[in-house]
Biopython code that builds the backbone (N, CA, C, O; Angstrom):
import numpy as np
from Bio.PDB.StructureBuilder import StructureBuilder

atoms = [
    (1, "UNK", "N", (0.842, -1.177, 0.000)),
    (1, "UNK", "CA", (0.000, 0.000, 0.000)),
    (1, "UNK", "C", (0.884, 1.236, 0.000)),
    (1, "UNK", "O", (1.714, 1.224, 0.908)),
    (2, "UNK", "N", (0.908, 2.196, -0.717)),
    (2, "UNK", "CA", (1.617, 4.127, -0.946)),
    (2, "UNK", "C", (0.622, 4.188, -0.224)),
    (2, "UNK", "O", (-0.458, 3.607, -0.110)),
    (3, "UNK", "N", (1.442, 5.396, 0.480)),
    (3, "UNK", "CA", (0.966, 6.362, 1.488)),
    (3, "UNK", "C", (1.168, 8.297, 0.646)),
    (3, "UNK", "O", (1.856, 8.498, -0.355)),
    (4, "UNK", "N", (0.683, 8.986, 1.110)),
    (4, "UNK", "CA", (0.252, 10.381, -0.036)),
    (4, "UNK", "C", (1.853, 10.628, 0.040)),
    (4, "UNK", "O", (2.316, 10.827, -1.083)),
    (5, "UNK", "N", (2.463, 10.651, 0.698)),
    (5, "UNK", "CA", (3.977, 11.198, 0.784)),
    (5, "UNK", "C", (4.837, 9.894, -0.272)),
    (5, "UNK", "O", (5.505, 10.325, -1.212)),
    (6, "UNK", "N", (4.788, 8.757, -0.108)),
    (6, "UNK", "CA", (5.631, 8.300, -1.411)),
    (6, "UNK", "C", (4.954, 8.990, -3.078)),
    (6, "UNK", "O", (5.667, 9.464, -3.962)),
    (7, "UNK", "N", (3.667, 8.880, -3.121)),
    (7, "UNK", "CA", (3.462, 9.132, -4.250)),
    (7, "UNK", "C", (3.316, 10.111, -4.750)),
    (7, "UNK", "O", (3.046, 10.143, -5.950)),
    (8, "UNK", "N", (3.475, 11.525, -3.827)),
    (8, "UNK", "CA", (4.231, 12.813, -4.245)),
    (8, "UNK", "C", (4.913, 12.587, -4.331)),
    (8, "UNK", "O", (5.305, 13.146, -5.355)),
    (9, "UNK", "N", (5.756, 11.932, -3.906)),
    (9, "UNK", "CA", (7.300, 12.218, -3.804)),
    (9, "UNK", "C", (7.624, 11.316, -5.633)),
    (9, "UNK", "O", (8.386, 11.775, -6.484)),
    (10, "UNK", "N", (6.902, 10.177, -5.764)),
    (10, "UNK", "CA", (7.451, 9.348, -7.063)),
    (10, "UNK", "C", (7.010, 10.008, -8.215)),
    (10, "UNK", "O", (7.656, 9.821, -9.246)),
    (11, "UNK", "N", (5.711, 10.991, -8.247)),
    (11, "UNK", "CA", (5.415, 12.311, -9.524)),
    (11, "UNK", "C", (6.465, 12.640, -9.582)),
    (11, "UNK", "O", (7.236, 12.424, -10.517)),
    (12, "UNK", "N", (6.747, 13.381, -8.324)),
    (12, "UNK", "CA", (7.450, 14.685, -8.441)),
    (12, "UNK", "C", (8.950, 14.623, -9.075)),
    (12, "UNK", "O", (9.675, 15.522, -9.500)),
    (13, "UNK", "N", (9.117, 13.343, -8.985)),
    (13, "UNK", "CA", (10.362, 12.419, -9.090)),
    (13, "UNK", "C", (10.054, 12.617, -10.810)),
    (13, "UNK", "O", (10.647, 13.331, -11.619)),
    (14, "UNK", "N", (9.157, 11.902, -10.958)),
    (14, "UNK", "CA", (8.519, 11.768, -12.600)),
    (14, "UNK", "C", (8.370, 13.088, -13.613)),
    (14, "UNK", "O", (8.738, 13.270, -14.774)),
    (15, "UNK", "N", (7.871, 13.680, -12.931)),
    (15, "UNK", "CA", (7.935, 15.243, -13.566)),
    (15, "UNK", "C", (9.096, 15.768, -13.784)),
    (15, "UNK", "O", (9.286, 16.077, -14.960)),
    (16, "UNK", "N", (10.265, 16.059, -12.781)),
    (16, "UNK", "CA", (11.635, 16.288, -12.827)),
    (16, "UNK", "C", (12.284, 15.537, -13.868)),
    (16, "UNK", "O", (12.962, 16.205, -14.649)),
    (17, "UNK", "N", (12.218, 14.125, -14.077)),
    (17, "UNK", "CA", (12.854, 13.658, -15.084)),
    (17, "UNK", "C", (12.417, 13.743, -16.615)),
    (17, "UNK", "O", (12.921, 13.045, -17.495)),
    (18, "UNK", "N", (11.513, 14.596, -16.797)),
    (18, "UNK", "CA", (10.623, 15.231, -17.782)),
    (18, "UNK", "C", (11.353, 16.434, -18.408)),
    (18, "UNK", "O", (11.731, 16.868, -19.496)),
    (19, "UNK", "N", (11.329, 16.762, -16.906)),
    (19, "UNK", "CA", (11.613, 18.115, -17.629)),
    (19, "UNK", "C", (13.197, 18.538, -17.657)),
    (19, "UNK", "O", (13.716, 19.650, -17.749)),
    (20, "UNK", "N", (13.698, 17.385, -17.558)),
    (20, "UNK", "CA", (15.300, 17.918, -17.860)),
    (20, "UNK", "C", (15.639, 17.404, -19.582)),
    (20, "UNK", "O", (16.628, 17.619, -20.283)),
    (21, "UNK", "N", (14.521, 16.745, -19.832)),
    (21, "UNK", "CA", (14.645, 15.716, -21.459)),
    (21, "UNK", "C", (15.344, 17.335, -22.251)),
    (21, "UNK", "O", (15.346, 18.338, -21.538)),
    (22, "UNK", "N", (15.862, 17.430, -23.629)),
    (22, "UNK", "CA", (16.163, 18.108, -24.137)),
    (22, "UNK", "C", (15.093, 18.618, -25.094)),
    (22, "UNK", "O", (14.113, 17.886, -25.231)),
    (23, "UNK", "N", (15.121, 19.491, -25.616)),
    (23, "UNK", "CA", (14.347, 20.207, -26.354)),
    (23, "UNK", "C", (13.936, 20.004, -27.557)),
    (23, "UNK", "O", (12.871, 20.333, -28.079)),
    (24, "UNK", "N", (14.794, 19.467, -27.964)),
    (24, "UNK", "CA", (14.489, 18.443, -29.414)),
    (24, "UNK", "C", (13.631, 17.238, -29.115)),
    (24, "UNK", "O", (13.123, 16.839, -30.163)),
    (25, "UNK", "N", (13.288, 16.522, -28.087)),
    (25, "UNK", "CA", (12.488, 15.183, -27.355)),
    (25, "UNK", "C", (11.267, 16.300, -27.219)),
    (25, "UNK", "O", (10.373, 16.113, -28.044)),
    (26, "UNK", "N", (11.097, 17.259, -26.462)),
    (26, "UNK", "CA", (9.531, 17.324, -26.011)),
    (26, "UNK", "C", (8.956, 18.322, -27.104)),
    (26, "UNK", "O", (9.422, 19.412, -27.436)),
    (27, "UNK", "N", (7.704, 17.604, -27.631)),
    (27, "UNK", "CA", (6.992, 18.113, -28.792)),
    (27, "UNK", "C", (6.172, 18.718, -27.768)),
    (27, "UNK", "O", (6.996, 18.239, -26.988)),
    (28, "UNK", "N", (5.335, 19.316, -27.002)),
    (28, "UNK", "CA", (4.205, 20.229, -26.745)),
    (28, "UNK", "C", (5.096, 20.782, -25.189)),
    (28, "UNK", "O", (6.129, 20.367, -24.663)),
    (29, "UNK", "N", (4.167, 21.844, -24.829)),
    (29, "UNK", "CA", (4.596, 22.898, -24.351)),
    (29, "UNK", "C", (4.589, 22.487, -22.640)),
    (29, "UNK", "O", (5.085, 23.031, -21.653)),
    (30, "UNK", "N", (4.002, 21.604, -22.787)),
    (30, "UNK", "CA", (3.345, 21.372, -20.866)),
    (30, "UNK", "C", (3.380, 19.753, -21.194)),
    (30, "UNK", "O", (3.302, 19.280, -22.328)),
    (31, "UNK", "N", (3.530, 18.912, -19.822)),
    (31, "UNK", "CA", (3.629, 17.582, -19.326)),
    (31, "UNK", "C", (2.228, 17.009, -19.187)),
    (31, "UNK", "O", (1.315, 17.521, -18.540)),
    (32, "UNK", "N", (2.173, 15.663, -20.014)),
    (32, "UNK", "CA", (0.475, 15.334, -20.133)),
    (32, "UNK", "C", (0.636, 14.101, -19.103)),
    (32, "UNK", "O", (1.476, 13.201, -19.080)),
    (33, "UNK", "N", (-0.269, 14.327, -18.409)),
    (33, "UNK", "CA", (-0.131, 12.770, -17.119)),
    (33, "UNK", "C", (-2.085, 12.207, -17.377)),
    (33, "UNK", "O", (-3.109, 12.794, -17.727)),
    (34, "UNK", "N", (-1.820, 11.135, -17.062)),
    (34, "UNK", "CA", (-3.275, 10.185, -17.103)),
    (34, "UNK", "C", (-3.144, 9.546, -15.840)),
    (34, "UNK", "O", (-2.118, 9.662, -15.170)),
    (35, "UNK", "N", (-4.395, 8.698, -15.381)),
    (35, "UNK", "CA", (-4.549, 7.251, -14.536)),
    (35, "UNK", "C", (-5.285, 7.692, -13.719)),
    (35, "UNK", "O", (-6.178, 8.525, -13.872)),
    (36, "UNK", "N", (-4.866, 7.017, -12.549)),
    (36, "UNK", "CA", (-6.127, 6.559, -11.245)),
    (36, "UNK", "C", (-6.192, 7.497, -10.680)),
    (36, "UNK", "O", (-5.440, 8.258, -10.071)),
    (37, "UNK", "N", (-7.685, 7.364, -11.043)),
    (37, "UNK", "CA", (-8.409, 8.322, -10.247)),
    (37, "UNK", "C", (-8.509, 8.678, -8.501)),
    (37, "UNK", "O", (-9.130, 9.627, -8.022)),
    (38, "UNK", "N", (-7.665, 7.565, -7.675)),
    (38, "UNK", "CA", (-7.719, 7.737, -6.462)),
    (38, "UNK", "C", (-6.222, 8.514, -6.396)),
    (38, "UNK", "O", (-5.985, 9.272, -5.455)),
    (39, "UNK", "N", (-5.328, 8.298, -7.354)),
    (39, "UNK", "CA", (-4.073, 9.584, -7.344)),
    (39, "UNK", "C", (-4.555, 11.118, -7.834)),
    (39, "UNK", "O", (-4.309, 12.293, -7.560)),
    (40, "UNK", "N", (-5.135, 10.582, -8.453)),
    (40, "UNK", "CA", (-5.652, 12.044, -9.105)),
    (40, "UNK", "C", (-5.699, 13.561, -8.359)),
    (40, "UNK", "O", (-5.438, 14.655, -8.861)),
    (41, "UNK", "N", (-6.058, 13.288, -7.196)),
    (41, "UNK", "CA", (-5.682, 14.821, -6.082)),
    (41, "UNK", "C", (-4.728, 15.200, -5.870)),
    (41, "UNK", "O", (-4.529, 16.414, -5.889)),
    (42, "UNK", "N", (-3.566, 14.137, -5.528)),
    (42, "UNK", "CA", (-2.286, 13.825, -5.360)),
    (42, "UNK", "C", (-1.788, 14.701, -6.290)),
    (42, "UNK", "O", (-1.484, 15.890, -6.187)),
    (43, "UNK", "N", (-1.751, 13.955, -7.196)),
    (43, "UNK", "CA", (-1.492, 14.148, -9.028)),
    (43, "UNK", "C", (-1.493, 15.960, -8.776)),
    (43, "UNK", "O", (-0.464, 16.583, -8.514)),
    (44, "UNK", "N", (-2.393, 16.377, -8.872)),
    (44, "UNK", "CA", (-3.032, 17.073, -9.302)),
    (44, "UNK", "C", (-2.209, 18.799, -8.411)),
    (44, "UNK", "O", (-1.565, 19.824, -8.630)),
    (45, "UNK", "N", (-2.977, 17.895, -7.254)),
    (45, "UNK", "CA", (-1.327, 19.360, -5.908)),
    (45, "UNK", "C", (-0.040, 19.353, -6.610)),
    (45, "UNK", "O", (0.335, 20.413, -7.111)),
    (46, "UNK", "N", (0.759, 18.204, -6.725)),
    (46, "UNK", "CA", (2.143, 18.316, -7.193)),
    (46, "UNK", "C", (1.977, 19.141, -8.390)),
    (46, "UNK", "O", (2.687, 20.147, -8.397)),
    (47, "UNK", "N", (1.126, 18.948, -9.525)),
    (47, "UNK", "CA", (1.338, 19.763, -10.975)),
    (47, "UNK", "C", (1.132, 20.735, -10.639)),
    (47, "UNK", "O", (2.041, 21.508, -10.942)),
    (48, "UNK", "N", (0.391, 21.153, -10.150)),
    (48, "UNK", "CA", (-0.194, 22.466, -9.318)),
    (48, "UNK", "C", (1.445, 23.316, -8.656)),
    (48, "UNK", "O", (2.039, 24.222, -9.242)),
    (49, "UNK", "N", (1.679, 22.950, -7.890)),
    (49, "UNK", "CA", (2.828, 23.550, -7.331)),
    (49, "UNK", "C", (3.899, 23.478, -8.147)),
    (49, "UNK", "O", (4.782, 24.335, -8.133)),
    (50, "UNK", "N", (3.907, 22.290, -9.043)),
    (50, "UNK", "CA", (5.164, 21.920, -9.673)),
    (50, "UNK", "C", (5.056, 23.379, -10.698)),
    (50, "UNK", "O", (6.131, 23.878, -11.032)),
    (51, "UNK", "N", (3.936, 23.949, -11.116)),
    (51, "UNK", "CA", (3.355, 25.083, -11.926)),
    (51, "UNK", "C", (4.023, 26.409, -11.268)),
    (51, "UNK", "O", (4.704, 27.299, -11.778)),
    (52, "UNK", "N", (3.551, 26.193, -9.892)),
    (52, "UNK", "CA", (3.484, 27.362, -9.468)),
    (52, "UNK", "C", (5.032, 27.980, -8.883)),
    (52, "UNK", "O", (5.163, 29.163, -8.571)),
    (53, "UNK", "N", (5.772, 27.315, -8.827)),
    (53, "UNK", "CA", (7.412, 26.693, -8.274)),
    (53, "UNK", "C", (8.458, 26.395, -9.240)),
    (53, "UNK", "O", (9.557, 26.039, -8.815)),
    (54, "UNK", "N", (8.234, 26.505, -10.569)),
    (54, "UNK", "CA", (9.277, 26.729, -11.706)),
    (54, "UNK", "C", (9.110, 27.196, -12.579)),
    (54, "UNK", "O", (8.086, 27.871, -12.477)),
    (55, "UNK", "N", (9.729, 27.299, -13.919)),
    (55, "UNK", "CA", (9.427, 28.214, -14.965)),
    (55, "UNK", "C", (8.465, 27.554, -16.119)),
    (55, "UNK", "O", (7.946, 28.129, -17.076)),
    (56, "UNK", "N", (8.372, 25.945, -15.679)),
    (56, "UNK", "CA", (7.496, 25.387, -16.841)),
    (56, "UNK", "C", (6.163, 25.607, -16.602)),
    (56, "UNK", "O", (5.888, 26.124, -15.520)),
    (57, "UNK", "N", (4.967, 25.244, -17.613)),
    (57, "UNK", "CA", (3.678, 25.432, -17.428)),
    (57, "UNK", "C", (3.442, 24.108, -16.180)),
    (57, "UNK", "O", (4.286, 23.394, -15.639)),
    (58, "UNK", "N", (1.888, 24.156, -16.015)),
    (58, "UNK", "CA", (1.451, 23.608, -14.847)),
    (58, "UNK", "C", (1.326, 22.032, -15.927)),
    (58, "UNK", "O", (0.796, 22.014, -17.037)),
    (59, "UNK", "N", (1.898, 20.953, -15.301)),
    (59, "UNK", "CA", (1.211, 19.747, -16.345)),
    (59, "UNK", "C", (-0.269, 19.346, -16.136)),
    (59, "UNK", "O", (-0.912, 19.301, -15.087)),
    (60, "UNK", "N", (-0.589, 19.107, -17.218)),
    (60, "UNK", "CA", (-1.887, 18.407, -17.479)),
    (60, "UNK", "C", (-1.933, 17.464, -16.652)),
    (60, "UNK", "O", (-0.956, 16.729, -16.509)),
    (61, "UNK", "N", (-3.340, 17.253, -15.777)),
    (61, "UNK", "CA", (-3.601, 15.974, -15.106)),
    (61, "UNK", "C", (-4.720, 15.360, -15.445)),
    (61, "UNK", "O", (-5.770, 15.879, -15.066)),
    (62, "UNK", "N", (-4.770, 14.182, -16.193)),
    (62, "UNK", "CA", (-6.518, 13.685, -16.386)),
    (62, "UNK", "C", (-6.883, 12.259, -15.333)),
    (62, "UNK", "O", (-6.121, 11.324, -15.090)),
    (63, "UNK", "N", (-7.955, 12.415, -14.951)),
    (63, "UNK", "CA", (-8.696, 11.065, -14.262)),
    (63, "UNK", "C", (-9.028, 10.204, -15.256)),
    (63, "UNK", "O", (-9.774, 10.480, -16.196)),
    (64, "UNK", "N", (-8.484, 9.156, -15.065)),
    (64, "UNK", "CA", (-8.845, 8.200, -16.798)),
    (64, "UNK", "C", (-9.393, 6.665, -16.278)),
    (64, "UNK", "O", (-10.294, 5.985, -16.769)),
    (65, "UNK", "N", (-8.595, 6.398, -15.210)),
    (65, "UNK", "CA", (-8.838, 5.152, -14.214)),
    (65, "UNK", "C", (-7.298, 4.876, -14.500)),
    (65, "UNK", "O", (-6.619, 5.518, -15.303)),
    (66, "UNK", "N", (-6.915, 3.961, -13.820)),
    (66, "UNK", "CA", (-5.679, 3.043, -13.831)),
    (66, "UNK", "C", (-5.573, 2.301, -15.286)),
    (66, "UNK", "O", (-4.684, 2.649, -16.063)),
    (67, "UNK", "N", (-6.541, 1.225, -15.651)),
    (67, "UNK", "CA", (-6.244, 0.610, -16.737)),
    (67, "UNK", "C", (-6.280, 1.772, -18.159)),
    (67, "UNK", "O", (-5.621, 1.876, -19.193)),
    (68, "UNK", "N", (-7.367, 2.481, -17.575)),
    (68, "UNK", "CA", (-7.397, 3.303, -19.104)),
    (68, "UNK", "C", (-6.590, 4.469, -19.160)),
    (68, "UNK", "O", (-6.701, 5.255, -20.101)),
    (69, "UNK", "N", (-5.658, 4.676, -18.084)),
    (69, "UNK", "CA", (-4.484, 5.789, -18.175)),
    (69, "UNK", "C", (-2.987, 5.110, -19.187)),
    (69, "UNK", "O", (-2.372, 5.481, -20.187)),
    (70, "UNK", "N", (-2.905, 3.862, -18.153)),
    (70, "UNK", "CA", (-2.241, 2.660, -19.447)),
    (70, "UNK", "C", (-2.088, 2.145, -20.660)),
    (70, "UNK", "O", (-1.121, 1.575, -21.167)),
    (71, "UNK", "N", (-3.426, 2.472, -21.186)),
    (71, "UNK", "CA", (-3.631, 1.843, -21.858)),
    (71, "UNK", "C", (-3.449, 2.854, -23.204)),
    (71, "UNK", "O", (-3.262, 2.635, -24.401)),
    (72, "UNK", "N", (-3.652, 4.465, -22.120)),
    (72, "UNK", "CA", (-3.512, 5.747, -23.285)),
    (72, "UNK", "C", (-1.882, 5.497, -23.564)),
    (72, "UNK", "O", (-1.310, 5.339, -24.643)),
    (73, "UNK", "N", (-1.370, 5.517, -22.287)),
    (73, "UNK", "CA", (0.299, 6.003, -22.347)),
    (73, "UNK", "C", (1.020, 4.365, -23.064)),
    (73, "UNK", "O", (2.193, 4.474, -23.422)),
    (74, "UNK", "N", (0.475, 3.185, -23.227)),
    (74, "UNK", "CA", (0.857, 2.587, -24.320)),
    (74, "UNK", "C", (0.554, 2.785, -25.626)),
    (74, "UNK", "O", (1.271, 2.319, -26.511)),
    (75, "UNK", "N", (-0.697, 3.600, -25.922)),
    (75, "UNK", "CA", (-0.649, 3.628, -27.736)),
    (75, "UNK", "C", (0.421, 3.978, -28.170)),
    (75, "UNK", "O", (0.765, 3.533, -29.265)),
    (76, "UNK", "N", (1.092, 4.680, -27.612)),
    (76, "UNK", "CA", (2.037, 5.725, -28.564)),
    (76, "UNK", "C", (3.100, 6.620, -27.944)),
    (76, "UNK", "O", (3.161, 6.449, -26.727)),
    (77, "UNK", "N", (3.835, 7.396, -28.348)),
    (77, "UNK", "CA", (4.487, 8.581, -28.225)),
    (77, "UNK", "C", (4.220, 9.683, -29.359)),
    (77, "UNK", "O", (4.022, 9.485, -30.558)),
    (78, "UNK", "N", (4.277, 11.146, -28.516)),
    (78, "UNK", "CA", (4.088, 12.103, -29.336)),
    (78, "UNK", "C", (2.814, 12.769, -28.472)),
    (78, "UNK", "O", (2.219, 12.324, -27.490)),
    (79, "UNK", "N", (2.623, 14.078, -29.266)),
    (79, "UNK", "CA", (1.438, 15.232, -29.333)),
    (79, "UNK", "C", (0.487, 14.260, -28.290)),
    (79, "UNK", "O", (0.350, 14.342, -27.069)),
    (80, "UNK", "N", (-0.031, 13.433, -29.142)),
    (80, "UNK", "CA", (-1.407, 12.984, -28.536)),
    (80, "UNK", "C", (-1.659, 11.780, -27.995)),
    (80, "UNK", "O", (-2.610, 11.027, -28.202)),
    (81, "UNK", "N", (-0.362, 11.609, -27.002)),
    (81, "UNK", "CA", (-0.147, 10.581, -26.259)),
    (81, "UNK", "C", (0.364, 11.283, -24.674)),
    (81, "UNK", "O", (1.289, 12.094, -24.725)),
    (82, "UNK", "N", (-0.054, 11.060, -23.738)),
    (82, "UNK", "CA", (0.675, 11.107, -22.006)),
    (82, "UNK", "C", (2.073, 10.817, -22.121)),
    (82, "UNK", "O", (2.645, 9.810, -22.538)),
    (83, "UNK", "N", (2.618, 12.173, -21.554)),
    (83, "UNK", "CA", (4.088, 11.472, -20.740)),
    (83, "UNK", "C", (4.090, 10.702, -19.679)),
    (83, "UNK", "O", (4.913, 9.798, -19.828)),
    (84, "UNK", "N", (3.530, 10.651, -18.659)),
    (84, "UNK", "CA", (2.922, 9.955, -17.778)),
    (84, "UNK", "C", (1.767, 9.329, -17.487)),
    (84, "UNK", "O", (0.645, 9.778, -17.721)),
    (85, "UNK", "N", (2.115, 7.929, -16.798)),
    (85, "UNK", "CA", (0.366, 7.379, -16.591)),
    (85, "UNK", "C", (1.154, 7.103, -14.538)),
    (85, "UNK", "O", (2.237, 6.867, -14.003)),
    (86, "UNK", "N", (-0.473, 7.379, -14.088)),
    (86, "UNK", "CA", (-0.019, 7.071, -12.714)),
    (86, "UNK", "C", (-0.656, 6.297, -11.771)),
    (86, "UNK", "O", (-0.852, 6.312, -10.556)),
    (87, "UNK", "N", (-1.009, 5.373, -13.069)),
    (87, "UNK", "CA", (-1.653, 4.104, -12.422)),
    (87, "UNK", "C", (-0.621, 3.101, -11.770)),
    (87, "UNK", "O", (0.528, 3.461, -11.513)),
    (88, "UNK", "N", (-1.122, 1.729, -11.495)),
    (88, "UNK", "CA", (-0.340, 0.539, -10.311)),
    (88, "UNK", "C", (-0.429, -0.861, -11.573)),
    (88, "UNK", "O", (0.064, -1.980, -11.429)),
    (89, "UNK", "N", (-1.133, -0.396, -12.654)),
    (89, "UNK", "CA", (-1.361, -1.823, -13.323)),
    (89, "UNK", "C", (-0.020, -2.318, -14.293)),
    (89, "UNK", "O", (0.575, -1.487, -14.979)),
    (90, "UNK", "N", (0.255, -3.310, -14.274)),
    (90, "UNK", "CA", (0.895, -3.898, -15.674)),
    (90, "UNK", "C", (2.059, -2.775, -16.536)),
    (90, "UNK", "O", (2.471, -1.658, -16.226)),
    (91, "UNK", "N", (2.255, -3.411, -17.387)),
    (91, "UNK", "CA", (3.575, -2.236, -17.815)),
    (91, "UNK", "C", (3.138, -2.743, -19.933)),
    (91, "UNK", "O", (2.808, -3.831, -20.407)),
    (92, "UNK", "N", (3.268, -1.946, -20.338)),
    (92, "UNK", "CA", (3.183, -1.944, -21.539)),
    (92, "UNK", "C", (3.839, -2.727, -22.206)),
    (92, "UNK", "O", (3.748, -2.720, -23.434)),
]
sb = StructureBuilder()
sb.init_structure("model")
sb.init_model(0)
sb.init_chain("A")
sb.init_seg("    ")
for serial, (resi, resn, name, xyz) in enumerate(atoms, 1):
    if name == "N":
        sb.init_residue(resn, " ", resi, " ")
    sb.init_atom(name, np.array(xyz, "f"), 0.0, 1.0, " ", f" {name:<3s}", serial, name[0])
structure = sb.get_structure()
């Protein structure tokens, strides 16, 4: 079982390693995250601050569920795919 303090702490972890990628890697302007909806508040404070606390935009957070945050951030890479999913299920 995560407790709210590991899984800020493993975003925040996640976001940081985002945003050091180089500039030629990230096609859109802000960090797209998906998944479970019981992270989703979680989720949601960290982008929030992570917004409000550096020079990048605030990342996108969507409630999708666990499987169907997965299931986005396996179609693909690019524009219209999640950098992050922050679900617990399976791995692509």
């Amino acid at each position: 079982m995560f407790n709210q303090s590991s899984s800020l702490a493993a975003l925040t972890v996640g976001i940081f390693a985002l945003t050091v990628a180089t500039d030629a890697a990230v096609a859109r302007d802000r960090i797209s995250i998906v998944g479970s909806s019981t992270v989703f508040p979680f989720a949601t404070t960290v982008a929030e601050r992570f917004g409000n606390n550096t020079d990048f935009k605030t990342p996108v957070v969507e409630s999708t569920g666990s499987g169907g945050g997965l299931k986005f951030f396996c179609a693909g890479v690019g524009d219209n795919h999640p950098d992050i999913t922050n679900g617990h299920q399976g791995h692509c």
